[in-house]
C-alpha positions in Angstrom: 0.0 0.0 0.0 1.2 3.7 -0.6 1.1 6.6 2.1 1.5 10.1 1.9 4.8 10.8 3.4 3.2 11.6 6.8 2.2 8.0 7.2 4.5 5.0 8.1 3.5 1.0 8.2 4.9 0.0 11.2 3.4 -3.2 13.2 0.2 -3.7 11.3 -0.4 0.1 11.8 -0.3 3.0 10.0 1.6 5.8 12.0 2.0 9.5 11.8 2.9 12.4 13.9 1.5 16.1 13.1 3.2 19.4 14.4 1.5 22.3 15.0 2.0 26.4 15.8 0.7 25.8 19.3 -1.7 23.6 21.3 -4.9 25.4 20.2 -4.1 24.5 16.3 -2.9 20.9 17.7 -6.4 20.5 19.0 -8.5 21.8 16.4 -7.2 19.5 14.0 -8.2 16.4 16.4 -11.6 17.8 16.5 -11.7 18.1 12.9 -10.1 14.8 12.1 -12.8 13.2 15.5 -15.4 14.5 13.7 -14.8 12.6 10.5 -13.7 9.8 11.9 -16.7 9.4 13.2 -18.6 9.9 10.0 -16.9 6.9 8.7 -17.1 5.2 12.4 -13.3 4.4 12.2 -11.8 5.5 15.3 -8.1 6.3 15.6 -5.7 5.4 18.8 -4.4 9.0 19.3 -2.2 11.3 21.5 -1.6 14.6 22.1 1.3 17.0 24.1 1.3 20.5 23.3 1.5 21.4 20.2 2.7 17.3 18.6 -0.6 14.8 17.6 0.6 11.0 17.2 -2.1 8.7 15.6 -2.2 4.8 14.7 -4.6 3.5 12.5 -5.7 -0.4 12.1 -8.6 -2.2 11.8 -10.0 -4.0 14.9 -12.5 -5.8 12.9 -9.7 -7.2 10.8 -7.3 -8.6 13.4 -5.9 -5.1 13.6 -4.4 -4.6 10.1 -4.3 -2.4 8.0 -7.3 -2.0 5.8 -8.6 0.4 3.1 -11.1 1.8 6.1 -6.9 3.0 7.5 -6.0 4.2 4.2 -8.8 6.4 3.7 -9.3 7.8 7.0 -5.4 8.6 6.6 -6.2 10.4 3.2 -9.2 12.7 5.0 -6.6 13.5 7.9 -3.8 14.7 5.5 -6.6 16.9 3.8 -7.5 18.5 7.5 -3.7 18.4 7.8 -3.1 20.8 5.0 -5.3 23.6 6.2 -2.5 24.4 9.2 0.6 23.7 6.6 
């Protein structure tokens, strides 16, 4: 599967990590990306510090692989990505 360079396969995961100006900008993206995530009712493991987001996508239902459900939720967080780039 290809990523967008933001995304990494590691573990039967897709990773990423996503900086940010400040922790305001840092959370407004997770409540973008939340809010789409739960359109498509795939649900990321996520962190956040300050102004750094870390997520890991897999799919439960799928012995926790990576699925297309991963890739496109990726592809939808890389869009909300770019509006703070």
């Amino acid at each position: 599967m290809k990523h967008s360079k933001n995304w990494k396969e590691e573990n039967d995961q897709l990773i990423a990590e996503f900086m940010f100006k400040d922790f305001n900008e840092a959370f407004s993206f997770m409540t973008a990306a939340a809010l789409e995530a739960e359109k498509m009712d795939h649900h990321p493991y996520w962190g956040n510090v300050y102004n750094k987001v870390w997520i890991k996508l897999s799919t439960h239902s799928a012995g926790n692989k990576i699925t297309a459900k991963d890739t496109k939720l990726a592809e939808v967080i890389d869009t909300i990505f770019k509006r703070y780039a």
